[in-house]
C-alpha positions as CSV (number, residue, x, y, z in Angstrom):
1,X,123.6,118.3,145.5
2,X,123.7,116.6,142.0
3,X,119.9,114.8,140.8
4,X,121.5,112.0,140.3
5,X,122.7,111.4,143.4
6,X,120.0,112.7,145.7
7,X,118.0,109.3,145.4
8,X,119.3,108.3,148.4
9,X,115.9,107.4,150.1
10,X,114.0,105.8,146.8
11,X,117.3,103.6,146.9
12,X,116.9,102.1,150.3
13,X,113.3,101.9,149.7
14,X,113.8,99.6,146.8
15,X,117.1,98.4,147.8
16,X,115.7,94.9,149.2
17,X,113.7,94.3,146.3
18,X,116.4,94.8,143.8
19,X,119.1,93.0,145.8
20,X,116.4,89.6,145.7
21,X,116.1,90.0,141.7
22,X,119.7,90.2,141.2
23,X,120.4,87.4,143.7
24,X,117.7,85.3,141.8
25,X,119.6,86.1,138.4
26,X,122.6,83.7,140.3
27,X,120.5,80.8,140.2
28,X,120.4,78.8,137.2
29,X,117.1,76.8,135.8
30,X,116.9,73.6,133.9
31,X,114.4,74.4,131.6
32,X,114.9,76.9,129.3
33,X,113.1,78.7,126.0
34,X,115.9,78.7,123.8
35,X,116.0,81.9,121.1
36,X,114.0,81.3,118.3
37,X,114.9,82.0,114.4
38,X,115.6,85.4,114.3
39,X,114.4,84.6,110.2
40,X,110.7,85.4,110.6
41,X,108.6,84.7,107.7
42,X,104.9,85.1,106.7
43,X,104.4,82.7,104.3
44,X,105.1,79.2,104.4
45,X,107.3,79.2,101.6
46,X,109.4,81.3,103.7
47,X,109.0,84.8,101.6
48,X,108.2,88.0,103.2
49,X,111.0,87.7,105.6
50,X,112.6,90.1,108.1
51,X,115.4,89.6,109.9
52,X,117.2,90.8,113.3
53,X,120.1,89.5,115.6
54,X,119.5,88.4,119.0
55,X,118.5,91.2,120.3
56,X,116.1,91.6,117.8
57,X,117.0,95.1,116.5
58,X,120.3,96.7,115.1
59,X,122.2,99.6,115.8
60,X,120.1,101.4,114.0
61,X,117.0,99.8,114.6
62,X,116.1,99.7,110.8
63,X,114.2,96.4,110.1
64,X,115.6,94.3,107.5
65,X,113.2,92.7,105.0
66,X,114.0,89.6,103.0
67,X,112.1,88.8,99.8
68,X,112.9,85.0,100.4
69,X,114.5,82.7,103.2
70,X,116.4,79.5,102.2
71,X,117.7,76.9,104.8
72,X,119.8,74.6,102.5
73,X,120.9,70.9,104.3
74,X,124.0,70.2,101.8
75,X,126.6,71.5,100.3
76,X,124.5,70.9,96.7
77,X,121.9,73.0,98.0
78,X,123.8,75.9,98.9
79,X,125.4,75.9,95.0
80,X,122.1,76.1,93.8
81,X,121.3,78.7,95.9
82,X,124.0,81.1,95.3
83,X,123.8,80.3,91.2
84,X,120.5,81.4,91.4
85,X,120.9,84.4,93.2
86,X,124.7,85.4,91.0
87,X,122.7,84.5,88.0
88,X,119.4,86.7,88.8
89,X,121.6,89.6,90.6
90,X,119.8,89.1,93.3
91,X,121.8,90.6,96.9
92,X,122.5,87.5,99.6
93,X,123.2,87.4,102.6
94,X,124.2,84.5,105.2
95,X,122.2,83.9,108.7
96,X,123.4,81.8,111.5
97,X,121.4,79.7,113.7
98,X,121.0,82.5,117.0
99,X,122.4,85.8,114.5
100,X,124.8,87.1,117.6
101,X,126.4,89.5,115.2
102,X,125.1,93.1,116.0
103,X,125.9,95.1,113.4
104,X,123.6,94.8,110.2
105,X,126.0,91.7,108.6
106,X,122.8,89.5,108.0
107,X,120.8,92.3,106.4
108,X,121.2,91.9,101.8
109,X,120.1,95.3,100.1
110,X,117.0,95.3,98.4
111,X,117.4,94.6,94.7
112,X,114.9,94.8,91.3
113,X,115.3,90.8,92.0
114,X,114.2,90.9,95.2
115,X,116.8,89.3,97.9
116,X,117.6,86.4,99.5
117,X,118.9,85.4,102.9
118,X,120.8,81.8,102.9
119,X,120.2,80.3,106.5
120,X,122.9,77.6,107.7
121,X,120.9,76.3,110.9
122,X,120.2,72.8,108.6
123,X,124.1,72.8,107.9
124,X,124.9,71.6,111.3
125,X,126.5,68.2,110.7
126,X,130.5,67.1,111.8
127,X,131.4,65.3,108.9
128,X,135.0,64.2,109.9
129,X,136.8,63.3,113.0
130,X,140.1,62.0,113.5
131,X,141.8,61.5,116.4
132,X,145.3,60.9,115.1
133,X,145.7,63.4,113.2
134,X,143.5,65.7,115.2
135,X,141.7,67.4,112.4
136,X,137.7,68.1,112.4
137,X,135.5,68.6,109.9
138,X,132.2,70.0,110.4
139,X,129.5,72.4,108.1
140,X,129.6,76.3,109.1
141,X,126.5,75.8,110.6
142,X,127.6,74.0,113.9
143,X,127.6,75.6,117.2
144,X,130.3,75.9,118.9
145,X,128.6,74.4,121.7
146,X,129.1,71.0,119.4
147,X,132.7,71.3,118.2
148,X,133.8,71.2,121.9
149,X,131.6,68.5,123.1
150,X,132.3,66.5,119.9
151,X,136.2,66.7,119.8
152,X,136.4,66.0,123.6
153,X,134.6,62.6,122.6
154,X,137.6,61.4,121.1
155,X,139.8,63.1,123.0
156,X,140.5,66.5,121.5
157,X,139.7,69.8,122.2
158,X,139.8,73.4,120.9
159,X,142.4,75.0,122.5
160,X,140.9,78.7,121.8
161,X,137.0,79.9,121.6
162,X,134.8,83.1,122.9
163,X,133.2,82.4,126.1
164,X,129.7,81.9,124.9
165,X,128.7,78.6,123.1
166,X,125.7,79.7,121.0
167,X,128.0,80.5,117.9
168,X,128.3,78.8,114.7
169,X,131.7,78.3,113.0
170,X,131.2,80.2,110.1
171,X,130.0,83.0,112.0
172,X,132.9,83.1,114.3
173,X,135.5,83.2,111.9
174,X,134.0,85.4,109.5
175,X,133.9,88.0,112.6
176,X,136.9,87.3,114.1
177,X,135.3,85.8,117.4
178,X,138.4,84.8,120.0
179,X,139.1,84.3,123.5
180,X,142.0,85.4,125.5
181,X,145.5,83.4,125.2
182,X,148.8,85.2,123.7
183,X,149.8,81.3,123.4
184,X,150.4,79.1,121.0
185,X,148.4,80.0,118.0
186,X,146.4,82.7,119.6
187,X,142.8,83.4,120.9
188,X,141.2,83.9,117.5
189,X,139.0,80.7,116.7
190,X,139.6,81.3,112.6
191,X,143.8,80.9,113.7
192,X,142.7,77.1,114.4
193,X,141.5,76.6,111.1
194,X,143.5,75.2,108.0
195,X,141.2,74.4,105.4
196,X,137.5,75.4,104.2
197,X,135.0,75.4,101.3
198,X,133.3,78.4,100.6
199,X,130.4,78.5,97.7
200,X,131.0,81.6,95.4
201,X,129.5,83.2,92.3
202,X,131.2,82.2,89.5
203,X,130.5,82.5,85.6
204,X,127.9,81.6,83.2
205,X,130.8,79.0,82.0
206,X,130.8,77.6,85.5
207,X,127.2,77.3,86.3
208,X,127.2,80.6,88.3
209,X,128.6,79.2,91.0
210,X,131.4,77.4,92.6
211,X,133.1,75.8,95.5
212,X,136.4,76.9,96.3
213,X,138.4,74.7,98.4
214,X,141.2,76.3,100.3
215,X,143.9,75.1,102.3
216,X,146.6,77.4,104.4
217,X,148.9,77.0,101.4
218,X,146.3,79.4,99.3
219,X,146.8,82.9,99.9
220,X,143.3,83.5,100.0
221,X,142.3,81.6,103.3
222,X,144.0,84.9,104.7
223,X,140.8,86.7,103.4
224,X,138.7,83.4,103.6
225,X,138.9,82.8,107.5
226,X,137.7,86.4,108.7
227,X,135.5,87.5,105.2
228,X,132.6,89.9,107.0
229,X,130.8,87.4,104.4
230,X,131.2,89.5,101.8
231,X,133.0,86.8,99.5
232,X,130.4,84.2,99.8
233,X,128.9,81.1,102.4
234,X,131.2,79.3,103.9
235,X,130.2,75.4,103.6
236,X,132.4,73.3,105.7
237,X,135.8,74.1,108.3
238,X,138.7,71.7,108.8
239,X,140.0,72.5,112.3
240,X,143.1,71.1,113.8
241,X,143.0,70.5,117.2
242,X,144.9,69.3,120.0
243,X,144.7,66.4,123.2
244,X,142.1,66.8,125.7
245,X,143.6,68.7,128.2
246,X,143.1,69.9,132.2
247,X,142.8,73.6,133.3
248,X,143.4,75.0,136.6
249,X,141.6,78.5,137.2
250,X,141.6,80.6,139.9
251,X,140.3,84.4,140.4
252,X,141.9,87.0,142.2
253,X,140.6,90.4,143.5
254,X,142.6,93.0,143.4
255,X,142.5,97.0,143.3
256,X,143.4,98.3,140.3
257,X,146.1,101.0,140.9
258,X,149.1,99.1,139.1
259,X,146.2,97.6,136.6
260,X,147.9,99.8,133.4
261,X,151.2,98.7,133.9
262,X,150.5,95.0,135.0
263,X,147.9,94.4,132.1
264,X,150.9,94.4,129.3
265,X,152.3,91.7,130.9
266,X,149.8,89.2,132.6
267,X,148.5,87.5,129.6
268,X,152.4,86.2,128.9
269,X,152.1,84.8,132.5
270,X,148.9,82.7,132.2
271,X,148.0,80.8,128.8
272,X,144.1,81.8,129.2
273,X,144.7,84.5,131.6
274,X,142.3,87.8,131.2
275,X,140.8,90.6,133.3
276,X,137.7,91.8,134.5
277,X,137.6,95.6,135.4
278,X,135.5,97.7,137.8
279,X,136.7,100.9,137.5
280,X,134.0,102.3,140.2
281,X,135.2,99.9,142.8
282,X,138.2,100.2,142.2
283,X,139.0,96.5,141.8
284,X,140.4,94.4,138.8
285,X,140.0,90.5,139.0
286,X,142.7,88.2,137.5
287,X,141.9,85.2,136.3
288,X,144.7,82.9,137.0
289,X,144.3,80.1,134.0
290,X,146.8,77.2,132.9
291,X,147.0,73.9,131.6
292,X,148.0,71.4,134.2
293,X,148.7,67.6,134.3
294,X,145.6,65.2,132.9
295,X,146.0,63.6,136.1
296,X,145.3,66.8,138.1
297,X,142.3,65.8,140.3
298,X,139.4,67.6,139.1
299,X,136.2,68.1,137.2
300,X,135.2,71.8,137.2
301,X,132.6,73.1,135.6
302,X,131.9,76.5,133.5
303,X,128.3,77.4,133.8
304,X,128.6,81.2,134.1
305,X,125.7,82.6,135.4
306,X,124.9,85.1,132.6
307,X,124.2,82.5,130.1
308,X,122.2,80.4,132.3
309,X,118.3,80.2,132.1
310,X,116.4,82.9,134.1
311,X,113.0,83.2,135.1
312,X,111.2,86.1,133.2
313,X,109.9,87.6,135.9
314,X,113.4,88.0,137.3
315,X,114.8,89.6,134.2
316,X,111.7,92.0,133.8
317,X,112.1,92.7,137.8
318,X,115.7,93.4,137.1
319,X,114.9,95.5,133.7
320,X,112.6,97.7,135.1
321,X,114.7,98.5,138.0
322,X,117.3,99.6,135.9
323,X,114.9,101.5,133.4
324,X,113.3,103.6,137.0
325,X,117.0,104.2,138.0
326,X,117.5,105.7,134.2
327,X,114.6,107.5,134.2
328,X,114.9,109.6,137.6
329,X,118.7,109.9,137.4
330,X,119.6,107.8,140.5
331,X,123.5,106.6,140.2
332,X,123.3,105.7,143.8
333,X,121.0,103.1,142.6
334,X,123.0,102.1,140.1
335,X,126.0,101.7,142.0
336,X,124.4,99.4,144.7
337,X,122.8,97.4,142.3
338,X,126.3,96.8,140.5
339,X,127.9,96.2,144.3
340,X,124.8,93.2,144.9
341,X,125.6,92.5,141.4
342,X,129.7,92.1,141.6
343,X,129.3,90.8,144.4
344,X,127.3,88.0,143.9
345,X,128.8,86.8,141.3
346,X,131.8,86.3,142.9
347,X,131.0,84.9,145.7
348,X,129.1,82.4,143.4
349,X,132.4,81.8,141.4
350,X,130.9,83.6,138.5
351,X,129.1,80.0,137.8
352,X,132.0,77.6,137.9
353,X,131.6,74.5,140.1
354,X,134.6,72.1,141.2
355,X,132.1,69.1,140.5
356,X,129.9,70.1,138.3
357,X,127.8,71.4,141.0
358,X,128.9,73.5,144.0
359,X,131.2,76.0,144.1
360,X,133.4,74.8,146.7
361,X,136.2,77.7,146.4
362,X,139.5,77.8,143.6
363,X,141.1,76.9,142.2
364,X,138.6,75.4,139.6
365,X,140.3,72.2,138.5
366,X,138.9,70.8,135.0
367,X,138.7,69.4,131.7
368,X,139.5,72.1,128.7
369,X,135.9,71.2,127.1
370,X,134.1,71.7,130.7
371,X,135.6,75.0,131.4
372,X,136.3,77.0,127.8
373,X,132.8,78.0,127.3
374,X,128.9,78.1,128.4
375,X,125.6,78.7,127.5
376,X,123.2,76.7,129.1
377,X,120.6,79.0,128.3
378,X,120.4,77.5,124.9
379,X,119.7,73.8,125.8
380,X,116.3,73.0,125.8
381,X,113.3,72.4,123.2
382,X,110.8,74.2,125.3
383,X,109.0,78.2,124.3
384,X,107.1,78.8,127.1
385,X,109.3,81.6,127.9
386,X,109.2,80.7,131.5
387,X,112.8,81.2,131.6
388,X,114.9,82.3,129.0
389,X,118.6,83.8,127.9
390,X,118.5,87.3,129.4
391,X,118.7,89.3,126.5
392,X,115.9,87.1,124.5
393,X,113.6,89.9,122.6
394,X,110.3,88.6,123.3
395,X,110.5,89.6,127.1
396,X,111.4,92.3,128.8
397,X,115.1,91.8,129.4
398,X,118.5,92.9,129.1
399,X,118.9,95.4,126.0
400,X,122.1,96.8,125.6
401,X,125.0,98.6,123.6
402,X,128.2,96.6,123.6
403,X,131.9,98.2,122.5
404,X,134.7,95.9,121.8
405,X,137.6,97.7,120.9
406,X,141.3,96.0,120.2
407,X,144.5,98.1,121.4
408,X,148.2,96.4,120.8
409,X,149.8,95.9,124.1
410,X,152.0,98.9,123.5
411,X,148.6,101.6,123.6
412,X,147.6,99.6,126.7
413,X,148.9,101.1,129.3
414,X,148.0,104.5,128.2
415,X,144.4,103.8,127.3
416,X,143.9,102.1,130.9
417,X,145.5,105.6,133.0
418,X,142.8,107.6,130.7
419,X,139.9,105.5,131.6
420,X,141.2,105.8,135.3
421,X,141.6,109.4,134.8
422,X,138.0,109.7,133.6
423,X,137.4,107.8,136.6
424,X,138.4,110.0,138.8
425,X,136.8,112.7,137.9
426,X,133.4,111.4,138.0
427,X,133.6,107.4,139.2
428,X,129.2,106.6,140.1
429,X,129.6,107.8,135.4
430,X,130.8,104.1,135.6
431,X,128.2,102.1,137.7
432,X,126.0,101.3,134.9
433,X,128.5,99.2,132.6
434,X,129.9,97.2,136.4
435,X,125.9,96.1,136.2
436,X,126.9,94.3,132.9
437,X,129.8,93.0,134.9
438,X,132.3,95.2,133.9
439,X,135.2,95.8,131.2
440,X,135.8,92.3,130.1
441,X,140.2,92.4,129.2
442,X,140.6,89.3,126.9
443,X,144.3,88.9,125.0
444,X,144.7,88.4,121.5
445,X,147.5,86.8,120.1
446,X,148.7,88.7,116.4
447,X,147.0,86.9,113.6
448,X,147.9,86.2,109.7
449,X,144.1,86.8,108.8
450,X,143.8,90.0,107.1
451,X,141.7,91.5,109.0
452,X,142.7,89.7,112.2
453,X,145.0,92.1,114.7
454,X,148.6,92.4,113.4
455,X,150.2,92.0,116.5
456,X,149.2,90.9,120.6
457,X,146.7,92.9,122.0
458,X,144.0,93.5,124.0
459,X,140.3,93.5,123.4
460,X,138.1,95.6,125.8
461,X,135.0,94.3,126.1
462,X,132.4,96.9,127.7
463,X,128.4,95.9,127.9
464,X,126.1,98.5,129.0
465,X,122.5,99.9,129.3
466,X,120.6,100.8,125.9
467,X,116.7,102.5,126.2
468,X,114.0,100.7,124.4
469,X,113.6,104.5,122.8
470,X,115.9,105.4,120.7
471,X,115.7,108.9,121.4
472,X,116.0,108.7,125.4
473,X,119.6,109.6,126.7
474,X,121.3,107.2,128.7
475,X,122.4,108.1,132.6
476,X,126.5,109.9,132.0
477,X,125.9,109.5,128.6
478,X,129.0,111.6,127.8
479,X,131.2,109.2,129.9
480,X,131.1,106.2,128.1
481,X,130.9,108.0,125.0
482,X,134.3,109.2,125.6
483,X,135.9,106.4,126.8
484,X,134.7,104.9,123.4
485,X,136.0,107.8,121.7
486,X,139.6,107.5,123.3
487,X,140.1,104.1,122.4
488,X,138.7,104.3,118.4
489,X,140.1,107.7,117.8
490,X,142.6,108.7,120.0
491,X,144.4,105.2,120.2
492,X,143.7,103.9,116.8
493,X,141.4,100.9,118.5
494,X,140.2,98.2,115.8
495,X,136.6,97.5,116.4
496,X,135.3,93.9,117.1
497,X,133.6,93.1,113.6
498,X,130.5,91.2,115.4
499,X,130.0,94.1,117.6
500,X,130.0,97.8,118.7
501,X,127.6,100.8,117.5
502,X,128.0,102.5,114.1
503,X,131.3,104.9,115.1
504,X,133.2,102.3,116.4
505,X,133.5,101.3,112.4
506,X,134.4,105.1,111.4
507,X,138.3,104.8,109.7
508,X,138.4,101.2,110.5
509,X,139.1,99.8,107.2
510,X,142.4,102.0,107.3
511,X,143.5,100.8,110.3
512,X,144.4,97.6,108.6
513,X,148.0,97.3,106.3
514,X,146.3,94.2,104.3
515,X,142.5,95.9,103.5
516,X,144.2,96.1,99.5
517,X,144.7,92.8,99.3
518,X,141.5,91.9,101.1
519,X,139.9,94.0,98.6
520,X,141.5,92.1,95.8
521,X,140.0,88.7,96.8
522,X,136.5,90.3,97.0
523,X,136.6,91.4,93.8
524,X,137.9,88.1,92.3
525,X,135.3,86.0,94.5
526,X,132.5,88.4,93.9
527,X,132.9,90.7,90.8
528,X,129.2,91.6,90.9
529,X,128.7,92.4,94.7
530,X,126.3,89.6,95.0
531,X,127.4,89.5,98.6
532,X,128.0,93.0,99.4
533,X,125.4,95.4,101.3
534,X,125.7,98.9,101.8
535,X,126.4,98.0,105.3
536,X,129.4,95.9,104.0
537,X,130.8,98.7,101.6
538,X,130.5,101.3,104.0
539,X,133.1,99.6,106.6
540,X,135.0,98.5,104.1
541,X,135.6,101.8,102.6
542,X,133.9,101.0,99.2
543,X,131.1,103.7,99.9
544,X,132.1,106.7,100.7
545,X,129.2,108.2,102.4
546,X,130.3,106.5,105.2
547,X,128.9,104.4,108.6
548,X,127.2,107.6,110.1
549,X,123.9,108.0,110.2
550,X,123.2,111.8,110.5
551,X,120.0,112.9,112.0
552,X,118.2,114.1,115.1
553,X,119.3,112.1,118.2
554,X,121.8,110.2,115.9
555,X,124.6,110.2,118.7
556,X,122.5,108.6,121.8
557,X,122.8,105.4,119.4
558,X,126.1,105.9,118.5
559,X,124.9,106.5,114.8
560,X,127.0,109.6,114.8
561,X,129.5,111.4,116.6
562,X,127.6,114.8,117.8
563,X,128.7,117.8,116.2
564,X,125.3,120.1,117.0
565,X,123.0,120.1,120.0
566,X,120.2,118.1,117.8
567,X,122.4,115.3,117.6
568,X,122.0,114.7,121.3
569,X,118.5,115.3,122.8
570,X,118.7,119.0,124.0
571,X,115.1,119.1,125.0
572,X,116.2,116.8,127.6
573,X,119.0,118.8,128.5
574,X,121.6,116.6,126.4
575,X,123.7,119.0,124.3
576,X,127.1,118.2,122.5
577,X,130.1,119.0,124.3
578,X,133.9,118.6,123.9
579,X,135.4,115.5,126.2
580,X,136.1,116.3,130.0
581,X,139.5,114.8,129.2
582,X,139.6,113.9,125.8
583,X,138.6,117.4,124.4
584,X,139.2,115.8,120.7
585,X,136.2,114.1,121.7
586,X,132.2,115.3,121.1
587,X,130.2,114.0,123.3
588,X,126.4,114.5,124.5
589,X,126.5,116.0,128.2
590,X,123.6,116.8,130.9
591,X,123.7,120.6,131.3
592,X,121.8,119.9,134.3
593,X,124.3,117.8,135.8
594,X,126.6,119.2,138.5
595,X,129.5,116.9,139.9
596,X,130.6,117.3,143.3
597,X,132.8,115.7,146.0
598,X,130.0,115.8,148.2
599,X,127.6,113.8,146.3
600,X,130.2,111.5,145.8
601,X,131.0,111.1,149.7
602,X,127.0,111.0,150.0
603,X,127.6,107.8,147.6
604,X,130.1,105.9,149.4
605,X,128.4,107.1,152.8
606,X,124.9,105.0,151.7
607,X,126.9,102.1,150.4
608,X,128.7,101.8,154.1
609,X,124.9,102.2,155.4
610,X,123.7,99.4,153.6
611,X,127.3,97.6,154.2
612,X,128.5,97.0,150.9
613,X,131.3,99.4,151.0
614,X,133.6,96.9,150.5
615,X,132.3,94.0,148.6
């Protein structure tokens, strides 16, 4: 029988004491340590910086270090700013207030000059409101969090936004940050936006720098409103919104043997519709979501329960049962601790409440600024680090890998019977990423932007265990590898800019029909790369050595795509093999690994013994 699946006692023995951790990660706290600046200075003139994103390191774990910080609190400020840095050549780069953005965005190349990293947390203001002609104004620097709970005071709302609140503006549209509707104007935030002012180099004639003020009459905004920040900060967004409306949600369990086929179609049937995915179970959950009258009784409540506050003790609990499972190779393990998880969270409603606090049952019955988005994690003033966000570096947390790949609805079905097929042949490979609550199916409506997808879609959203040490394989390593290889390589998948590990960015800037003219704009806004990284040029084709990082171990990170043995770890036993199905695909497999039905009956046999063979 396989190692990993002959864990069968240490599971049981531990089985109680995981299933409490994960049931305590259900309950949400009121006091919370919200992330702190992930700017970190040693000086208080805010020199000898580094900077990280949220989960304090990036792909590739390099540190970034920052000559200077800057937190400008007007528009005046930021000019100076960027004239000092276009007329010293010294590289910029723009931080938001939490830095959710994985990839190395944030990080400015060092320079003779030094460089600088421009901050927008003080550039957090909503400077316009109107409620008759439903336009907003507000600096890049506000969260999203603010828009929503600002708009709906005058009776507006955002019809489309990503499910997590802790965002700023400019960093959502210069990533392309959505959230699932093929309705209307589409899911992407930036596709709501019809004017901004974004501060550029300019020349010594014009005080080396300038704002640029474009409307969605300018051809440029196409660039503008999804800009990797590569053209310069964005200093203010003119949304236009629309009434304050009601929602009525309602989730639906089903298995998932018509998922491929029904997929292409159920985000035309419900305006902010989308799909959750087990693939181990077996089970897809619909979300049924419309707009219904304003008098609909009602006031439900979105406070999912991964965004809530969470004791630390909890998350470490939860953290180092994962990392034992990891460590001794037990997928039973991880399977029941994804059943307990799954299953909690539904039978929790996932953190919705019809009154703001129960869960009472669907269908979830509320107002469009109560329901589009969470993050409660974030609200409080307090760093005692009793609780925190999850994923909050200074505790021992979540840490994790997360691919986001977009597929036009016509690749859909396809890519979906491939996954299922991989599946098959080895379904506990899949238990890790159902612990991060499986393949998240959100719809994206085709956008104008030009680096926006060109027609509906879906994005495939897949969160799943990373090791503290870089070098340490992860549990089916090869699986997930080549489920990420299908859907960038073999079905031409667009990565998620603020996301995804170095190869989901390999080809991508060729993927898009308008990168020229993107290009163009760049030049025009920033002739001297003041902007640009070598992050930045690598993804967008400008340097040719490319987004992979080559070395030994390079491919557990997803810095490479394994083409010899040393790219994997084969002292561990991790060697580079072609795809199980996808033979196109090089992935790093367990030569010590031996798949068979009976370990897999041994699986399912356990789960029935502990009675969650059917959650």
């Amino acid at each position: 029988m396989s190692s990993y699946l002959g864990k069968s006692k240490s599971v049981s023995q531990f089985f109680s004491f995981v299933l409490t951790c994960h049931l305590f990660l259900l309950i949400g706290f009121i006091h919370s340590s919200p992330p702190e600046n992930p700017i970190k200075c040693s000086s208080k003139n805010n020199s000898n910086c580094t900077v990280t994103n949220s989960l304090g390191a990036f792909p590739d774990r390099a540190i970034c270090k920052v000559s200077n910080a800057i937190y400008p609190q007007t528009e005046q400020e930021l000019i100076a700013a960027v004239a000092m840095a276009s007329m010293n050549k010294i590289k910029v780069k723009v931080a938001t207030r939490y830095s959710h953005s994985l990839p190395k965005l944030v990080c400015p190349d060092e320079s003779p000059n030094g460089n600088l990293l421009i901050s927008t947390m003080n550039l957090n203001r909503t400077l316009s409101i109107d409620s008759s002609t439903m336009i907003m104004t507000v600096e890049s620097g506000v969260l999203l969090r603010d828009v929503i709970s600002k708009a709906a005071k005058v009776g507006l709302a955002l019809p489309a936004s990503p499910y997590w609140w802790g965002l700023t503006i400019g960093g959502m549209i210069s990533t392309g940050a959505h959230g699932s509707t093929l309705w209307g104007n589409g899911s992407y935030v930036h596709d709501y936006v019809i004017g901004l002012r974004i501060v550029t180099p300019a020349s010594p004639e014009e005080g080396y720098a300038k704002v640029r003020v474009l409307d969605n009459n300018h051809p440029d905004i196409k660039a503008a409103k999804l800009s990797l920040g590569v053209l310069g900060v964005i200093s203010q967004v003119t949304l236009k919104l629309q009434p304050l409306f009601k929602r009525s949600l309602t989730i639906v369990r089903e298995d998932d043997s018509d998922l491929a086929t029904r997929a292409t179609t159920f985000g035309k049937e419900h305006e902010f519709g989308d799909i959750t995915w087990y693939p181990y179970q077996r089970r897809a959950l619909y979300r049924l979501d419309d707009r219904v009258s304003i008098n609909t009784s009602g006031n439900g409540l979105n406070d999912f329960t991964g965004f809530r506050s969470t004791l630390t003790p909890v998350l470490a609990a939860v953290r180092v049962s994962e990392e034992t499972q990891e460590a001794i190779g037990d997928a039973n393990g991880k399977c029941i601790s994804a059943r307990v998880t799954t299953f909690g969270l539904r039978i929790t409603g996932f953190g919705y409440s019809n009154d703001g606090n129960l869960f009472k049952g669907y269908p979830i019955v509320g107002y469009q600024n109560r329901l589009q988005a969470s993050g409660s994690c974030i609200d409080s003033s307090s760093n005692d680090l009793i609780t925190s966000c999850a994923w909050d570096p200074r505790i021992k947390g979540n840490f994790y890998h997360q691919t986001a790949v977009n597929l036009p609805l016509s690749k859909v079905q396809n890519f979906i019977e491939d996954v299922q097929k991989l599946r098959d042949l080895l379904p506990e490979a899949f238990c890790g990423l159902e612990l991060g609550n499986g393949i998240l199916m959100r719809y994206i409506k085709g956008s104008n932007a030009y680096f926006g997808t060109e027609e509906d879609s879906i994005d495939f959203d897949i969160t799943y265990y990373r090791s503290k040490n870089g070098s340490t394989p992860r549990l089916f390593q090869d699986i997930l590898e080549e489920v990420e290889q299908i859907a960038v390589f073999k079905y031409a998948g667009i990565p998620h800019w603020g996301k995804n590990r170095n190869l989901g960015f390999i080809g991508a800037i060729n993927k898009y029909k308008h990168a020229a003219e993107f290009l163009k704009v760049k030049e025009s806004y920033d002739p001297t790369g003041v902007f640009s990284s070598k992050w930045t040029n690598q993804i967008l084709g400008l340097d040719q050595s490319g987004v992979t990082i080559v070395k030994d171990g390079c491919a557990l990170e997803g810095l490479c795509i394994c083409s010899e043995d040393i790219h994997c770890a084969p002292k561990k036993g991790y060697v580079c093999r072609p795809g199980g199905l996808y033979t196109s695909a090089r992935v790093c497999t367990d030569i010590n690994r031996v798949d068979s039905d009976i370990s897999i009956t041994t699986l399912k046999e356990e789960e029935e013994d502990l009675g969650f063979s059917d959650m």
